[in-house]
C-alpha positions as CSV (number, residue, x, y, z in Angstrom):
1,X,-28.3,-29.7,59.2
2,X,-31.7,-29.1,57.1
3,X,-30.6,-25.4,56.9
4,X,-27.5,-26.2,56.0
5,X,-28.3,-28.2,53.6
6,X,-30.6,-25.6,51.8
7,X,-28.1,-22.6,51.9
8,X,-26.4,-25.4,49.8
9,X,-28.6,-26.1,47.2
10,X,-29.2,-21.9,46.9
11,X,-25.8,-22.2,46.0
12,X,-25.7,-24.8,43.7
13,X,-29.0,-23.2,41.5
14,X,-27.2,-19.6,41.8
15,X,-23.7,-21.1,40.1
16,X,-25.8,-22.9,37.6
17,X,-27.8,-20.0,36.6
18,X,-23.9,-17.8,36.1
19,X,-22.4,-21.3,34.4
20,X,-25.8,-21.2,32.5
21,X,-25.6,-17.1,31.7
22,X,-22.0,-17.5,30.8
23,X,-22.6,-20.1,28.4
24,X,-25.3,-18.5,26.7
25,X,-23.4,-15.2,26.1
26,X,-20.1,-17.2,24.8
27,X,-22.5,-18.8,22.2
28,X,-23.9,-15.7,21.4
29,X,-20.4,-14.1,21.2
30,X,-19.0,-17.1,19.2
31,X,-21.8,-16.6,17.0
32,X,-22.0,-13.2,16.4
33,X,-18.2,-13.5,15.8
34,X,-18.8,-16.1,13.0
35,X,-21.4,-14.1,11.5
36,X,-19.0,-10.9,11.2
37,X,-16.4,-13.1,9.7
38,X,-16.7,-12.0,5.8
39,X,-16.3,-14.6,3.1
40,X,-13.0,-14.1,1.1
41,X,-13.0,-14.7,-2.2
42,X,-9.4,-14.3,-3.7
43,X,-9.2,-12.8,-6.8
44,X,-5.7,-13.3,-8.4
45,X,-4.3,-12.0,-12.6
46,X,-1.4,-11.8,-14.2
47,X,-1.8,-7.9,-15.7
48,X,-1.4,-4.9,-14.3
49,X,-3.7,-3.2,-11.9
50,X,-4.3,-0.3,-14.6
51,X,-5.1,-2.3,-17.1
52,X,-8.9,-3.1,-18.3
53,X,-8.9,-6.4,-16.6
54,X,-6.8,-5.1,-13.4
55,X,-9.4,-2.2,-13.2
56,X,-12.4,-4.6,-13.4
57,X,-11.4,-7.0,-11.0
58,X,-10.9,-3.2,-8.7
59,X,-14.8,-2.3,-9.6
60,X,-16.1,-5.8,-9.2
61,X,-14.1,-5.9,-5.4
62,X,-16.1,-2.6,-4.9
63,X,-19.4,-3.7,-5.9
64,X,-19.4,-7.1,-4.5
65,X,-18.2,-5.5,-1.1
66,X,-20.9,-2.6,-1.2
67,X,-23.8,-5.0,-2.6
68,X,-23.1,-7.5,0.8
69,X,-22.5,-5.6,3.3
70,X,-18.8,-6.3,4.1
71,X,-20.3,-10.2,4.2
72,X,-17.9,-10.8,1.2
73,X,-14.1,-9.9,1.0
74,X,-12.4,-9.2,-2.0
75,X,-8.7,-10.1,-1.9
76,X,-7.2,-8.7,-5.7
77,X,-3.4,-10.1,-6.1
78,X,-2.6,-8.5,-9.8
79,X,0.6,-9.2,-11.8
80,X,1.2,-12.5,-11.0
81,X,2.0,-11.6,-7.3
82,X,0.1,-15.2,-5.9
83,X,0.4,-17.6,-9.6
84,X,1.7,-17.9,-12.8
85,X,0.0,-18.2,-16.0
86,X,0.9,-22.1,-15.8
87,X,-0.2,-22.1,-12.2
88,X,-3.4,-20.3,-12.1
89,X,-6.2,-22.5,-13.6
90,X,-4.5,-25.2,-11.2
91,X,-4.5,-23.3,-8.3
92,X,-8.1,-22.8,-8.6
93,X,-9.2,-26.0,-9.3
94,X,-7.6,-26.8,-6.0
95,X,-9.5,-24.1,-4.0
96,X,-5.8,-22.0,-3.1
97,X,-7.8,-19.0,-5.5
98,X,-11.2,-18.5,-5.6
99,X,-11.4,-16.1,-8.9
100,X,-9.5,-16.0,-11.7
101,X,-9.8,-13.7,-14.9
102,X,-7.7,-16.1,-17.2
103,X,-7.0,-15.4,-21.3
104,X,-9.3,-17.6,-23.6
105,X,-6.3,-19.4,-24.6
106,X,-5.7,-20.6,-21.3
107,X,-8.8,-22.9,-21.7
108,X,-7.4,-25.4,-24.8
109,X,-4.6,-26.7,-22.8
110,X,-7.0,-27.6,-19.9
111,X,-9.3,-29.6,-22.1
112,X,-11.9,-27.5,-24.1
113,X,-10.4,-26.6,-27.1
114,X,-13.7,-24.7,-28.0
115,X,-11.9,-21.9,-26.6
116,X,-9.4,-21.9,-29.0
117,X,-11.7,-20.3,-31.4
118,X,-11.4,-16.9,-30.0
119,X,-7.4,-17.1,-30.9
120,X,-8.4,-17.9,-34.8
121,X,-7.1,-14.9,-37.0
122,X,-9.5,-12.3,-38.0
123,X,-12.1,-14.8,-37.0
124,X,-13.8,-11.8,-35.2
125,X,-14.4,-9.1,-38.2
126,X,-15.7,-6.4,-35.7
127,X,-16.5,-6.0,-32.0
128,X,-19.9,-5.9,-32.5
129,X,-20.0,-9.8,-33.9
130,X,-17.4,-10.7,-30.8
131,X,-20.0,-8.8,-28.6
132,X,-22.8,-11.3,-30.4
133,X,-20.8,-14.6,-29.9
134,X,-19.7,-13.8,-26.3
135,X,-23.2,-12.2,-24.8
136,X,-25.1,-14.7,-26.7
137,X,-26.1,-18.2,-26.7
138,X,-22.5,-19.6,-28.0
139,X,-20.6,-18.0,-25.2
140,X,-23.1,-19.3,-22.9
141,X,-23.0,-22.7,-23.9
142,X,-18.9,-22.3,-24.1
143,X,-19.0,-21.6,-20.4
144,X,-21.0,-24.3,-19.3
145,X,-18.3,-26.7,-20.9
146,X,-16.0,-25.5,-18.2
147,X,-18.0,-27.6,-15.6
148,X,-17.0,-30.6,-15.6
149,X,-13.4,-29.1,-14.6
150,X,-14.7,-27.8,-11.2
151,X,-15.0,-24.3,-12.6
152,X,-17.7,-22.1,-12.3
153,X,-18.1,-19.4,-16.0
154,X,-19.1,-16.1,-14.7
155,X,-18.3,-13.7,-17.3
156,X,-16.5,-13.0,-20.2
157,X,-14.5,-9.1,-20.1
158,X,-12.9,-7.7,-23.3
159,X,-9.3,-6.9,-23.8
160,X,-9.6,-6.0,-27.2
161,X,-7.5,-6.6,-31.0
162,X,-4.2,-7.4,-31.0
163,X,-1.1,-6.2,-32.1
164,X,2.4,-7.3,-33.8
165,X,5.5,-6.0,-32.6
166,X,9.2,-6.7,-32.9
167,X,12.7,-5.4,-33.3
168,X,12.3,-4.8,-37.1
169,X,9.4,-3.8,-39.5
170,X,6.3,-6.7,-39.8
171,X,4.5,-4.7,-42.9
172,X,4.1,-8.3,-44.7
173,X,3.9,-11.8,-43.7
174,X,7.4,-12.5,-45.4
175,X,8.6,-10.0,-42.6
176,X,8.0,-12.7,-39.7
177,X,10.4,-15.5,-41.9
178,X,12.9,-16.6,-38.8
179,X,11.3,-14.8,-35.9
180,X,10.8,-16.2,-32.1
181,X,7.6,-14.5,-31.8
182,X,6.2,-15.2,-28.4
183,X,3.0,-16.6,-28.0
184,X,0.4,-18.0,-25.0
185,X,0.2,-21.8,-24.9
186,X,-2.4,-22.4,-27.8
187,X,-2.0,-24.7,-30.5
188,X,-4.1,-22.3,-32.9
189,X,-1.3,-19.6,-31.6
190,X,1.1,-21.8,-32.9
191,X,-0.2,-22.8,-35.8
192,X,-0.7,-18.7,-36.7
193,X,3.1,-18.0,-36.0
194,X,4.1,-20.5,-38.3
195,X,1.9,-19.8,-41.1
196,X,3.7,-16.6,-41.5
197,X,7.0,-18.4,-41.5
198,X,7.7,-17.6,-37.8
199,X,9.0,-19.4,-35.2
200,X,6.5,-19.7,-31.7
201,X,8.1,-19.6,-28.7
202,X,5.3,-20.3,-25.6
203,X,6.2,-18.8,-22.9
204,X,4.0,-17.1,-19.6
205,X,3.1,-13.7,-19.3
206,X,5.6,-12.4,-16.8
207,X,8.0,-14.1,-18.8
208,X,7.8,-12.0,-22.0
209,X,9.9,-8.7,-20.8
210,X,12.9,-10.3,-20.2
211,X,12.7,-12.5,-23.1
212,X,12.4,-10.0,-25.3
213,X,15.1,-7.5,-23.3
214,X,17.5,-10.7,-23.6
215,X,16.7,-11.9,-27.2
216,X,15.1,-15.0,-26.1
217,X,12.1,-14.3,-28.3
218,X,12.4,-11.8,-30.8
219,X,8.4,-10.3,-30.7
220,X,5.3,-10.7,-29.5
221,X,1.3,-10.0,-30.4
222,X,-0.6,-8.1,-27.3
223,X,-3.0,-5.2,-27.0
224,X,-1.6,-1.9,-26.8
225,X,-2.5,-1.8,-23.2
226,X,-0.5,-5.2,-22.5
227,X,2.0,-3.7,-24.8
228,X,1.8,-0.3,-22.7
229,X,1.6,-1.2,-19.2
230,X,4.6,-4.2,-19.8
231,X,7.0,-1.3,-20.7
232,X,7.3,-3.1,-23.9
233,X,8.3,-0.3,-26.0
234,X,11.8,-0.7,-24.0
235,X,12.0,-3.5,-25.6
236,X,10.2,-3.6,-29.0
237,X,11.4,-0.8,-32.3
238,X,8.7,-1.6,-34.2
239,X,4.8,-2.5,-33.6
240,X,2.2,-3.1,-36.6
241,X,-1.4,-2.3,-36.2
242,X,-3.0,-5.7,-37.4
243,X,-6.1,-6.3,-35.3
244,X,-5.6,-9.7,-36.7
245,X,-6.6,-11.4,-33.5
246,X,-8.7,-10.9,-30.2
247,X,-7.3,-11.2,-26.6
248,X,-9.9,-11.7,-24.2
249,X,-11.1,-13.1,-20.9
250,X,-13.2,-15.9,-19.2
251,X,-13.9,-14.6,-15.2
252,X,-13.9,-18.0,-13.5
253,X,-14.6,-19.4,-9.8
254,X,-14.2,-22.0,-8.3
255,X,-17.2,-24.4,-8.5
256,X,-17.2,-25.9,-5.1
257,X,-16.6,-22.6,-3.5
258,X,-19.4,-21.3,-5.8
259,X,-22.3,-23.5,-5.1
260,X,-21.1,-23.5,-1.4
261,X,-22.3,-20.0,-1.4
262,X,-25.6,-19.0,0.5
263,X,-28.0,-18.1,-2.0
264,X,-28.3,-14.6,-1.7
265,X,-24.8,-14.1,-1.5
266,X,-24.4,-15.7,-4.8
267,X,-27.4,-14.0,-6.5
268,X,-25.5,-10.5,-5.1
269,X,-22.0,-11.5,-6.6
270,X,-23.3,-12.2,-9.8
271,X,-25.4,-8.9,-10.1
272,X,-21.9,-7.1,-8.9
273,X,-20.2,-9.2,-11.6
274,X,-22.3,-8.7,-14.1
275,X,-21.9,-4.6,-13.7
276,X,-17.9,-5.0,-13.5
277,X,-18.4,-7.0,-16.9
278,X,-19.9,-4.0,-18.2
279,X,-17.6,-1.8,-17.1
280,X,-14.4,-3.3,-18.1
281,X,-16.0,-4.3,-21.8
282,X,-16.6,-0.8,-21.9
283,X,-13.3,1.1,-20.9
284,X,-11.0,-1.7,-22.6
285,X,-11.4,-0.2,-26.3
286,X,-11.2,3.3,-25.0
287,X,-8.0,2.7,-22.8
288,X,-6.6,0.7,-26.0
289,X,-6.6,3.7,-28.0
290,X,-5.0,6.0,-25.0
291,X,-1.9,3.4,-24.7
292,X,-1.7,3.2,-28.7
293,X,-1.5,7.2,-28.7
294,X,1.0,7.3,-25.1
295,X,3.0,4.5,-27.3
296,X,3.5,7.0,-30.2
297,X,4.2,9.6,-28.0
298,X,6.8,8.2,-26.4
299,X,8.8,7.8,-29.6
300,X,10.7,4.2,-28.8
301,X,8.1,2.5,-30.8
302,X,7.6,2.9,-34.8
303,X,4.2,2.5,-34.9
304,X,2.8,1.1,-38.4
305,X,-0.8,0.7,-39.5
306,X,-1.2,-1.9,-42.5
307,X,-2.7,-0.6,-45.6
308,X,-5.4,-2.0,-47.0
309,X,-3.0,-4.2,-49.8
310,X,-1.0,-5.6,-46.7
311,X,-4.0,-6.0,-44.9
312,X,-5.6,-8.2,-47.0
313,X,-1.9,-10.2,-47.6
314,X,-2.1,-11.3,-43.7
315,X,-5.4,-12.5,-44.2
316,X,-4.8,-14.7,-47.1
317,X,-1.8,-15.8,-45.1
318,X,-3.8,-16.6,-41.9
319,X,-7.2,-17.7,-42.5
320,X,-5.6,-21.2,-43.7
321,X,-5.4,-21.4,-39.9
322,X,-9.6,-21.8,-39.3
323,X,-9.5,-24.8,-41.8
324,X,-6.3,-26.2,-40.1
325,X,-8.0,-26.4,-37.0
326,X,-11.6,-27.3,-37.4
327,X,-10.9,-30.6,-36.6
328,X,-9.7,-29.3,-33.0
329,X,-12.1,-27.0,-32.2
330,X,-15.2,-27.6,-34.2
331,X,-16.1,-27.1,-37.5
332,X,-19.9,-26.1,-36.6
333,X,-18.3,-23.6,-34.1
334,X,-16.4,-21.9,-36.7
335,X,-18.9,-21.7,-38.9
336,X,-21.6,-20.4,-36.1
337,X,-19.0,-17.6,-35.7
338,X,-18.6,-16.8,-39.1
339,X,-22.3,-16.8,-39.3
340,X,-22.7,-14.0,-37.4
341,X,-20.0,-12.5,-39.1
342,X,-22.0,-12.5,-42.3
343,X,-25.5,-11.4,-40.7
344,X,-23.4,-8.2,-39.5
345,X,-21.5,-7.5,-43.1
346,X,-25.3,-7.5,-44.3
């Protein structure tokens, strides 16, 4: 009976040890499973992959992969494949996207109409002041004001000046009397269109094609790579070199999702960030001038380039605009920008 008995409890101790050992390598497997599942961070835009902002958001998914070690996926949805214009900033908010490389304008309608000073006209009088104001302490503090919205302000990528287009000649701001000249959702858009006697028509940016193939708006403002890679020259006779305003970008994340981070992660991301930024700041102008050349070469767009009479007719007709909407967006901001317009000019 006694030997029995210990034969039994042999037995017992030898399944515990396996039920033990079996454990312990599950948990390890479980574990080691967990730690090879990378974070994914989607990354979704409404532009083209070959644009400036389509191939940052390419070199920052390269960087940020390389930088962690595969810890860190980078899922890129271009063209609006995932969201809208209208959709994004929401989509975001509520975690669906992680990163989003929305237009400045987007930012008004959201809450912080500081933003709304990047869509002044000719508030920017060269790229070296925009350069100042976005690198420096006012786009800093600009970011930060996108806090309180649950959004993180990583960096700010260039798209360059913009340009007027439509089915007939815009050499002077008489030209635009009657248009539907699409713009983004901006009140300071809006308030651009109509000072040169045009009509806006908001619409979102995978909208504008058809609208213009169908008549539903009659032109549109866009840098010549928008222009370019939209196939807009299908669609537009005629398109006016004005610079007279700046398109750019805000790279955003989700604020949650961002402080969630580990803290090495983060610290990688935002080095990886911060070289995308400069890259796509620095191809943006140089691509700008290969679409406006590809443009004229393809010979369905008249392309015009404003003399320096006409030029300084738009101006008159569109600075009104800054003292129009200083009560919006800040009369102190305006005049900080113009600032360093003036330190530049001397």
């Amino acid at each position: 009976m006694g030997l029995l008995l210990a034969m039994s409890e042999k037995g017992s101790m030898k399944y515990l040890k396996l039920l033990f050992f079996v454990c312990f390598v599950t948990l390890v497997y479980a574990t080691n499973a967990r730690a090879q599942t990378p974070i994914v961070i989607k990354f979704s835009h409404v532009v083209a992959a070959d644009t400036p902002k389509g191939k940052g958001a390419i070199r920052f998914k390269e960087l940020a992969e390389k930088a962690t070690k595969g810890r860190v996926r980078v899922d890129i949805y271009p063209n609006s494949e995932l969201y809208r214009d209208k959709e994004e900033l929401e989509a975001l908010q509520l975690g669906a996207v992680q990163m989003l490389a929305p237009s400045l304008a987007k930012f008004g309608p959201l809450g912080v109409k500081e933003f709304e000073v990047f869509d002044l006209p000719y508030i920017f009088p060269s790229k070296y002041v925009l350069n100042k104001v976005t690198q420096g302490p006012i786009g800093k503090d600009l970011l930060k004001k996108l806090e309180p919205k649950g959004i993180t302000g990583l960096a700010f990528w260039d798209n360059g000046f913009k340009v007027m287009s439509a089915n007939k000649r815009l050499h002077h701001p008489a030209d635009f009397k009657g248009l539907k000249m699409r713009i983004q959702s901006s009140k300071v858009l809006d308030a651009q269109m109509r000072a040169l006697g045009a009509i806006p028509q908001p619409l979102g940016f995978s909208e504008v094609y058809q609208a213009l193939q169908t008549g539903f708006a009659d032109g549109t403002e866009n840098p010549p790579s928008n222009f370019k890679t939209q196939k807009m020259d299908e669609v537009q006779s005629n398109l006016t070199i004005s610079n007279h305003g700046y398109l750019g970008y805000a790279v955003i994340v989700n604020k949650k999702f961002w402080d969630g981070l580990p803290a090495d992660i983060r610290t990688e991301l935002a080095a990886a960030m911060q070289d995308a930024t400069t890259y796509a700041n620095e191809i943006a102008e140089r691509e700008n001038e290969r679409d406006l050349a590809a443009i004229k070469k393809n010979g369905k767009t008249t392309i015009y380039q404003l003399t320096a009479r006409e030029q300084l007719e738009w101006r008159q007709a569109l600075l009104p605009v800054q003292q129009e909407m200083a009560g919006r967006i800040g009369k102190d901001l305006i005049a900080a920008i113009n600032k360093q317009g003036t330190l530049d000019e001397k």
